[in-house]
C-alpha positions as CSV (number, residue, x, y, z in Angstrom):
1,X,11.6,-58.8,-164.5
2,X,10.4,-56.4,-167.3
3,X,8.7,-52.9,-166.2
4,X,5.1,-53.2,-167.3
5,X,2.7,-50.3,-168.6
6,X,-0.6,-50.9,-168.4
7,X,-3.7,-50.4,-171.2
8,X,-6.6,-48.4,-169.6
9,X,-10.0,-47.2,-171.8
10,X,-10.4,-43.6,-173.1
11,X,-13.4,-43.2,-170.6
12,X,-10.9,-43.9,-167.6
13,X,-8.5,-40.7,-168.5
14,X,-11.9,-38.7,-168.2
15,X,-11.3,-36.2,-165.3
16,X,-14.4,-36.8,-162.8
17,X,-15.2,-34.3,-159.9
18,X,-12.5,-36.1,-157.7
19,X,-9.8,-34.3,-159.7
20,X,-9.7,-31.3,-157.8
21,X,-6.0,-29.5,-158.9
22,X,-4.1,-29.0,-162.4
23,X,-0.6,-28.9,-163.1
24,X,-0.7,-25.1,-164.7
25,X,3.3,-24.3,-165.0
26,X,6.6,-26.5,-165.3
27,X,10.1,-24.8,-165.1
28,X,13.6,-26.5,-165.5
29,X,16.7,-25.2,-165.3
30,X,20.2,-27.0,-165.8
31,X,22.2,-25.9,-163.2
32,X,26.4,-27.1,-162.8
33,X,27.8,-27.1,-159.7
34,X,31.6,-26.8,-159.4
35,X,33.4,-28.9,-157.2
36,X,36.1,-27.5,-155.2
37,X,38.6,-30.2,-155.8
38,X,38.9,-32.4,-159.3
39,X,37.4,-35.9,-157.5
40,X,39.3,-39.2,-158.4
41,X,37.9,-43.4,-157.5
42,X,39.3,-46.0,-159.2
43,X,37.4,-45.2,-162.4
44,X,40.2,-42.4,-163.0
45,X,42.9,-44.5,-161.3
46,X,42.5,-47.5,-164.1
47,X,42.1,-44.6,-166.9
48,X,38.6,-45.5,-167.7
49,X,37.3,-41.8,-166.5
50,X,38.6,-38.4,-165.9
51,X,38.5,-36.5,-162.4
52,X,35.6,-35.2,-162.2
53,X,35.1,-31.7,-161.8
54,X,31.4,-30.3,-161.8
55,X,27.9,-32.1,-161.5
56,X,24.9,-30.9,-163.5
57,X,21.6,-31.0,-162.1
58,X,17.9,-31.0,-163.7
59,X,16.0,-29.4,-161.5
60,X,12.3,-29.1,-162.0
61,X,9.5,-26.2,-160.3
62,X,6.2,-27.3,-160.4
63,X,3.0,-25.2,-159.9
64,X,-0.5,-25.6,-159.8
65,X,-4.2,-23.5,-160.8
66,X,-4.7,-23.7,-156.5
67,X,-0.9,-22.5,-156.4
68,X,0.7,-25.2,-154.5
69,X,4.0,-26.4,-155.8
70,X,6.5,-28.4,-155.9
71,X,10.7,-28.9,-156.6
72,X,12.9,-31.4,-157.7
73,X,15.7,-32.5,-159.3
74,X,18.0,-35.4,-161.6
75,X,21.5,-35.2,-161.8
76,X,24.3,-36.2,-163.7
77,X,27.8,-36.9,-163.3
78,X,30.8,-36.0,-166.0
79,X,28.2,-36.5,-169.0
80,X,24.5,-36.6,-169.8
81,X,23.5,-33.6,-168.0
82,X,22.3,-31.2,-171.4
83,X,20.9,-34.9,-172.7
84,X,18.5,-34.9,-169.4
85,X,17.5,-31.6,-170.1
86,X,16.6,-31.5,-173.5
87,X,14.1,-34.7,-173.1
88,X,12.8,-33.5,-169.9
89,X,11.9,-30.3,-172.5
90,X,10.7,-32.2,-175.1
91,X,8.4,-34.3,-172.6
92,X,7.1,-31.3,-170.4
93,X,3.6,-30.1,-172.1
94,X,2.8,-33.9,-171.2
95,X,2.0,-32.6,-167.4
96,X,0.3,-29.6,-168.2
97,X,-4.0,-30.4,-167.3
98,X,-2.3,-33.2,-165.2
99,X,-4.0,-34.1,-161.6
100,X,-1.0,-33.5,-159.4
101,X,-1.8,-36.0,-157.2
102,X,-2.1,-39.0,-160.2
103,X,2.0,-39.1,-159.8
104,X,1.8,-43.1,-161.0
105,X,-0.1,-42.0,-164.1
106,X,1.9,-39.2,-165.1
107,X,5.0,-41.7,-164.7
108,X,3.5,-43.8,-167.5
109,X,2.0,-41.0,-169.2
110,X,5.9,-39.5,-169.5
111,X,7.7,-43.0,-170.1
112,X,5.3,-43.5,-172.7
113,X,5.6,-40.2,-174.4
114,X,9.9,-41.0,-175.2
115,X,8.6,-45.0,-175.0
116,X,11.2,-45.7,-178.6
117,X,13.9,-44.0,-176.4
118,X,13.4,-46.9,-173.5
119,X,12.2,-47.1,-169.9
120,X,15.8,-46.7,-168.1
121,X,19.1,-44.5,-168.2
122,X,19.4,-40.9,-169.7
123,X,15.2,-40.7,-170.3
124,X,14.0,-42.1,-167.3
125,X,16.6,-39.9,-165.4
126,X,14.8,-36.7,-166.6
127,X,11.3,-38.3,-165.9
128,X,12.8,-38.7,-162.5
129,X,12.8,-34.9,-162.1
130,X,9.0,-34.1,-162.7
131,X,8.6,-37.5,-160.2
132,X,10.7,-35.9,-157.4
133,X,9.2,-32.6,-157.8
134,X,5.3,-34.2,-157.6
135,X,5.9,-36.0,-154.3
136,X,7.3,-32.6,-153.3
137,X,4.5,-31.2,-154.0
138,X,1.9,-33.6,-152.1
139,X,4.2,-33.5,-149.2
140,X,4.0,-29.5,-149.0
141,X,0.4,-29.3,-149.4
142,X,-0.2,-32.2,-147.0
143,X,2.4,-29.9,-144.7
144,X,4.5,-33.2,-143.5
145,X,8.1,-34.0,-144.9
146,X,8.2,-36.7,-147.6
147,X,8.7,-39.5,-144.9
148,X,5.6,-38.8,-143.3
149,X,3.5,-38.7,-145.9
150,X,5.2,-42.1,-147.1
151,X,4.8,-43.3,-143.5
152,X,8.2,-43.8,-141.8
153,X,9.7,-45.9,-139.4
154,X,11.9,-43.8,-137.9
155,X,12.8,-40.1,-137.6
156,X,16.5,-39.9,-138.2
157,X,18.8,-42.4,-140.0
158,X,22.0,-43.9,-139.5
159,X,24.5,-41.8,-141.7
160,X,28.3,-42.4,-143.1
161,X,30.2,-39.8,-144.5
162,X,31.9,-40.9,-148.6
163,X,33.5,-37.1,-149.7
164,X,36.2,-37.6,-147.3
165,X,38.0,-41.0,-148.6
166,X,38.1,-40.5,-152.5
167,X,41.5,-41.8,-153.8
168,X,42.9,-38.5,-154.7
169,X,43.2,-37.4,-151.1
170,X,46.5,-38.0,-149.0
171,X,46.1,-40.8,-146.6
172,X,46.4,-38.8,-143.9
173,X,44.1,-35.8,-145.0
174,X,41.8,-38.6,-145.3
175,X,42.5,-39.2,-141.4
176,X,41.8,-36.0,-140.3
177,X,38.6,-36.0,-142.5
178,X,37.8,-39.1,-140.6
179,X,37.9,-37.3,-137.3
180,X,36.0,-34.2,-138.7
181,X,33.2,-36.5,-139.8
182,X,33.0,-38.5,-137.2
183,X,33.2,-35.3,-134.5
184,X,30.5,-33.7,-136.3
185,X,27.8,-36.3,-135.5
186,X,28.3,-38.5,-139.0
187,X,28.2,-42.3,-137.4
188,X,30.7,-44.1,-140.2
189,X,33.4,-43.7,-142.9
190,X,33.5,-45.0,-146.3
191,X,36.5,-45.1,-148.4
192,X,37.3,-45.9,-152.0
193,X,39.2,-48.5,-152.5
194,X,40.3,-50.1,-156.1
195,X,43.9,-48.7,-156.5
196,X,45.8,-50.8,-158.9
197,X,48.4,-51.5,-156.2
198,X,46.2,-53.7,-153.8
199,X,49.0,-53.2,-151.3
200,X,48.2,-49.4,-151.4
201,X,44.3,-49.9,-150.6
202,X,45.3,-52.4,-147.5
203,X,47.8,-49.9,-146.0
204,X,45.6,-47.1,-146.5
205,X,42.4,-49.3,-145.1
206,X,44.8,-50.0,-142.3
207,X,45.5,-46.8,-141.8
208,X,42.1,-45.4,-141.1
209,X,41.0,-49.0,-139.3
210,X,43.7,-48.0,-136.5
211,X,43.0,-44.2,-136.8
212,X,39.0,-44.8,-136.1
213,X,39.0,-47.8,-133.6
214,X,37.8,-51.3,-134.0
215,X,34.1,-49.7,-132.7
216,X,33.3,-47.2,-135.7
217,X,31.2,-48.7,-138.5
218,X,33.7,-48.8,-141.7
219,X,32.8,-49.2,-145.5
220,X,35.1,-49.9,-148.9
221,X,33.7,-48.7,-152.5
222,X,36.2,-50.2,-155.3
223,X,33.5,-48.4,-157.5
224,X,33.5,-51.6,-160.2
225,X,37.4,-51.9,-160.9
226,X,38.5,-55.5,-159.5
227,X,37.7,-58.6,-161.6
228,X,36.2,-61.4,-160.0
229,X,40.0,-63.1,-159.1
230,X,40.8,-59.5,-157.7
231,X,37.2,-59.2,-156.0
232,X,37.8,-62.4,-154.5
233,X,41.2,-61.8,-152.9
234,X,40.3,-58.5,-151.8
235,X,37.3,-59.8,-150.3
236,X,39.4,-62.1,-148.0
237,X,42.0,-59.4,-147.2
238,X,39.6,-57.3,-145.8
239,X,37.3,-59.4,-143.6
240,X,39.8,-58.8,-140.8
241,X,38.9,-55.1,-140.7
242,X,35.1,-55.8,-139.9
243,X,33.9,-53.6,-142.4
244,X,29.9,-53.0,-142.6
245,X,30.3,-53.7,-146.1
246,X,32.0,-53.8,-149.5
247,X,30.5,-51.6,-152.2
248,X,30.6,-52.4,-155.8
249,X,33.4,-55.3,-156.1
250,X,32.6,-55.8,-159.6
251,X,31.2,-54.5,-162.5
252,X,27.7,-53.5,-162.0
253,X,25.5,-56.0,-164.0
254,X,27.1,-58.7,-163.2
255,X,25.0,-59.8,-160.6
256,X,26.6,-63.7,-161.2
257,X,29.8,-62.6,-160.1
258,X,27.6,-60.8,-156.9
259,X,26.2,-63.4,-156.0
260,X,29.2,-66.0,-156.7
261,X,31.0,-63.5,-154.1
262,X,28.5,-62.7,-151.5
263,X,28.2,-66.5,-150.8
264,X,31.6,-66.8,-150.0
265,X,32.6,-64.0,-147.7
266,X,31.2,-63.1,-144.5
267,X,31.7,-59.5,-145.0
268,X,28.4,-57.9,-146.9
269,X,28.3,-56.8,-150.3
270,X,26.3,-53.9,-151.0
271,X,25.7,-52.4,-155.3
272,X,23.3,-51.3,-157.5
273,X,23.9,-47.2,-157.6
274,X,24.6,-47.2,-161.5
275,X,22.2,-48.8,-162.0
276,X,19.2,-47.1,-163.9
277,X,16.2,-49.0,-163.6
278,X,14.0,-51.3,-161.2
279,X,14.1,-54.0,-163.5
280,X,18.2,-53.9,-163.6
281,X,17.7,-54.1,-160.1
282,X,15.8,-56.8,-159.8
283,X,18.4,-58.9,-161.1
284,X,20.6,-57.9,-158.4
285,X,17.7,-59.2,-156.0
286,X,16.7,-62.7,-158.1
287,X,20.6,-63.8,-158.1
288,X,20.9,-63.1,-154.5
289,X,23.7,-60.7,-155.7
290,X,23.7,-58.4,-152.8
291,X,23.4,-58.0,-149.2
292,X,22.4,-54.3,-149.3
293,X,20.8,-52.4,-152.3
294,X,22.2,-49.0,-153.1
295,X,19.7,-47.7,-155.3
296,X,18.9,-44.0,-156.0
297,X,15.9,-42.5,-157.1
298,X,16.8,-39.7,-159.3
299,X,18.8,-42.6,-161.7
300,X,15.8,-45.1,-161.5
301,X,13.0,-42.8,-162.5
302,X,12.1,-41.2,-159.4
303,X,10.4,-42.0,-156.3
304,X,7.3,-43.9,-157.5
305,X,10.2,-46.5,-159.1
306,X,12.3,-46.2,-156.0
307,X,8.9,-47.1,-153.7
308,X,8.5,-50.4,-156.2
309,X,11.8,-51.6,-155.4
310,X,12.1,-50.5,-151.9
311,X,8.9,-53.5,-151.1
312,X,10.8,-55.7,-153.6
313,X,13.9,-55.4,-151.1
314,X,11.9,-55.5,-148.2
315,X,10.5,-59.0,-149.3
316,X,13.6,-60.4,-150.3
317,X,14.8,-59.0,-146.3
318,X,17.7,-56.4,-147.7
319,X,19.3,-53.9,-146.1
320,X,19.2,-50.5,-148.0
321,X,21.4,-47.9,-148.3
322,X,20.6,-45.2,-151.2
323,X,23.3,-43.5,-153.5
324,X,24.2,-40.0,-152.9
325,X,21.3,-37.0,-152.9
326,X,20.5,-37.5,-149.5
327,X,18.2,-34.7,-149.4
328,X,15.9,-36.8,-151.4
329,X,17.2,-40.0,-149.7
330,X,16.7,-39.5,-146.3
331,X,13.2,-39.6,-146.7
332,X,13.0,-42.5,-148.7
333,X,15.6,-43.7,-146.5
334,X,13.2,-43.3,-143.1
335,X,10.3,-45.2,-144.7
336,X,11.9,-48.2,-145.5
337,X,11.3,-51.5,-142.4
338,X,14.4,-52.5,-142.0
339,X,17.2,-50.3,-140.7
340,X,19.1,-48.4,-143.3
341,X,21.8,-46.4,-144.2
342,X,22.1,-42.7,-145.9
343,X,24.9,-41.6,-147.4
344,X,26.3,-38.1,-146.4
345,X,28.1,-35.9,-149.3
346,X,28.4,-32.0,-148.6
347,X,28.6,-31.4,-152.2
348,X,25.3,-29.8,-152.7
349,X,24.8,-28.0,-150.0
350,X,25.0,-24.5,-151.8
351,X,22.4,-25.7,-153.9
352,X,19.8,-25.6,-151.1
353,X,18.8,-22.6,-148.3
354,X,18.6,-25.6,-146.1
355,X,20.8,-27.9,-144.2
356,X,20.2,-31.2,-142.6
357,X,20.4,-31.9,-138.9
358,X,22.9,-34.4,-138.0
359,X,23.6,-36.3,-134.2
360,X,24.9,-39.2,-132.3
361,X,25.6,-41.2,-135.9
362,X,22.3,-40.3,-137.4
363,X,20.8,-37.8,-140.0
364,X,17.6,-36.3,-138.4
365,X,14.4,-36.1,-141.0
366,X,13.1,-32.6,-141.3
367,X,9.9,-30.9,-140.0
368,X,9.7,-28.5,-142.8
369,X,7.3,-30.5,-145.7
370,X,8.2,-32.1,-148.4
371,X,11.7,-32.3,-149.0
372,X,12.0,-29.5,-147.0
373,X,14.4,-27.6,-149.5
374,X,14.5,-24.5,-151.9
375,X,17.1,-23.3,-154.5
376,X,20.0,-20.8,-153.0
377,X,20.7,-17.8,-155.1
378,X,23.9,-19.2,-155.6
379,X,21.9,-22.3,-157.3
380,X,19.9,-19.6,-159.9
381,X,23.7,-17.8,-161.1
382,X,24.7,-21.4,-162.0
383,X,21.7,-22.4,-163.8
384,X,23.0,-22.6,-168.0
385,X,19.5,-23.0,-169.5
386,X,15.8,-22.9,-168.3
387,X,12.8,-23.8,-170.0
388,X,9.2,-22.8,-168.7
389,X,5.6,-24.6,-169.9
390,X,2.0,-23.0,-168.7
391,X,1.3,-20.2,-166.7
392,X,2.0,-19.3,-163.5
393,X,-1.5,-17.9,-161.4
């Protein structure tokens, strides 16, 4: 599948009297957020990455002449953050004049403007930014949350909880982070997996199997490290633990060795968080690679991409459960048919004034509109470089 742009006449990008609202001012800031603790998956384990320490964030403020606005944000993880941020700069005075509600156009308008750069990774993560930040926008002036105005299925989403079972944590710290999350209203545990000594992962799966009970819904990320030989045997070991799924087996494009692997085990295979476009996804979906879609928005090029492959999962009958940023997730999340997942990290949360309601296994969707979050002071003394376009009214 290729993303396609499509050719319109001059007199179509006349502004008739429907256009009603200009896009008058554009801020970004690059914010890092420290971690507390240096975070390690298999990546670091098999030496192909370092712990990582800090994530940096692109966030985007939007206003308009009427004065409604609008926030978002991109991220990045050990590199590319001051890449996002310096094309996300070099794009902005593309929005300025812009109808805030034409969110589809500006998309093009903004993939076209860096078109010789390409239409996924580090460019269409910064696009992904202004995207967020415009369906804030029509959510707050609308005044219902994002999954409203998308039209959702549900009000609250089942939740798991992934910063307690990274592979640098003790087996039984991990234990009594499994107890904490699950006692707080979080519905199921993932942990990472993808330790060179197999024999470690099965003892430490054990472990928290036996420490959870047979009844709590139970995930594995290997995070890309086995080969398919590895994948395979893995795959076996662990169907006795009844896990809702394994997460990223193998490397991430190689949707062959997907498939290859979801037809033979009965436990599902869910991938697709690294990668950075809808058309990388949809060869996930064409192979039959996966039994659950991770994507997220923010490395895809937004909502208005994640929306496109949210129906192309829905035809194909996926389940769904987005990567990380569940702030912008749940949302996305609550407006998808079939019953998802949302992922639960507490790494951002003094990013954001807000915090998200969780219960009975299931992150609630907020009343407040939009996204329903604004940046913390905290947020502003970590912000390394802004960048403003416009005029605020």
């Amino acid at each position: 599948m290729v993303t396609k742009t499509h050719t319109t006449t001059n007199a179509a990008h006349v502004a008739g009297e429907a256009t009603l609202d200009r896009i008058s001012w554009i801020k970004l800031s690059s914010v890092t957020l420290p971690l507390a603790t240096p975070i390690s998956d298999a990546k670091v384990l098999t030496g192909r990455q370092k712990p990582m320490t800090e994530v940096a964030f692109l966030f985007v403020e939007l206003e308009t002449e009427q004065g409604h606005e609008g926030i978002g944000f991109s991220y990045s993880k050990r590199a590319g953050g001051p890449g996002q941020f310096a094309h996300a700069r070099e794009i902005a005075d593309n929005l300025l004049g812009e109808d805030p509600s034409d969110i589809g156009k500006i998309w093009t308008k903004l993939a076209w403007s860096g078109a010789s750069v390409g239409r996924s990774g580090l460019a269409t993560q910064a696009i992904a930014a202004y995207d967020v930040a415009l369906w804030d926008l029509k959510g707050r002036r609308a005044g219902l949350p994002l999954a409203k105005l998308l039209g959702a299925h549900r009000d609250s989403v089942r939740c798991y909880n992934t910063s307690g079972g990274f592979l640098h944590t003790p087996t039984e710290q991990v234990l009594d982070n499994a107890s904490a999350s699950l006692a707080s209203g979080i519905g199921g545990i993932k942990i990472k997996v993808g330790n060179p000594d197999r024999k470690q992962d099965l003892r430490r799966l054990t472990a928290v199997r036996e420490h959870i009970g047979d009844d709590a819904p139970l995930m594995v990320d290997a995070n890309q490290q086995w080969d398919r030989p590895t994948a395979q045997r893995m795959g076996r070991a662990m169907e006795e633990f009844d896990l809702v799924w394994i997460e990223e087996p193998l490397d991430a494009y190689d949707a062959q060795g997907h498939a290859a692997l979801a037809a033979s085990l009965d436990t599902p295979i869910a991938t697709g968080e690294m990668l950075a476009s809808v058309a990388e996804h949809y060869e996930l979906i064409r192979h039959n690679a996966a039994d659950i879609i991770q994507p997220d928005a923010p490395r895809i090029g937004g909502i208005t991409q994640f929306l496109k492959l949210a129906a192309l999962a829905e035809h194909h009958n996926l389940q769904l459960a987005p990567h990380f940023a569940m702030e912008i997730h749940l949302h996305l999340a609550a407006a998808y048919p079939i019953e998802p997942w949302v992922e639960h990290f507490d790494w951002l949360e003094p990013l954001f004034n807000e915090r998200l309601t969780i219960s009975d296994g299931r992150m609630h969707v907020p009343s407040r509109p939009g996204l329903g979050i604004t940046l913390t002071d905290q947020a502003r003394a970590w912000t390394q470089a802004t960048h403003e376009a416009g005029k605020r009214h």
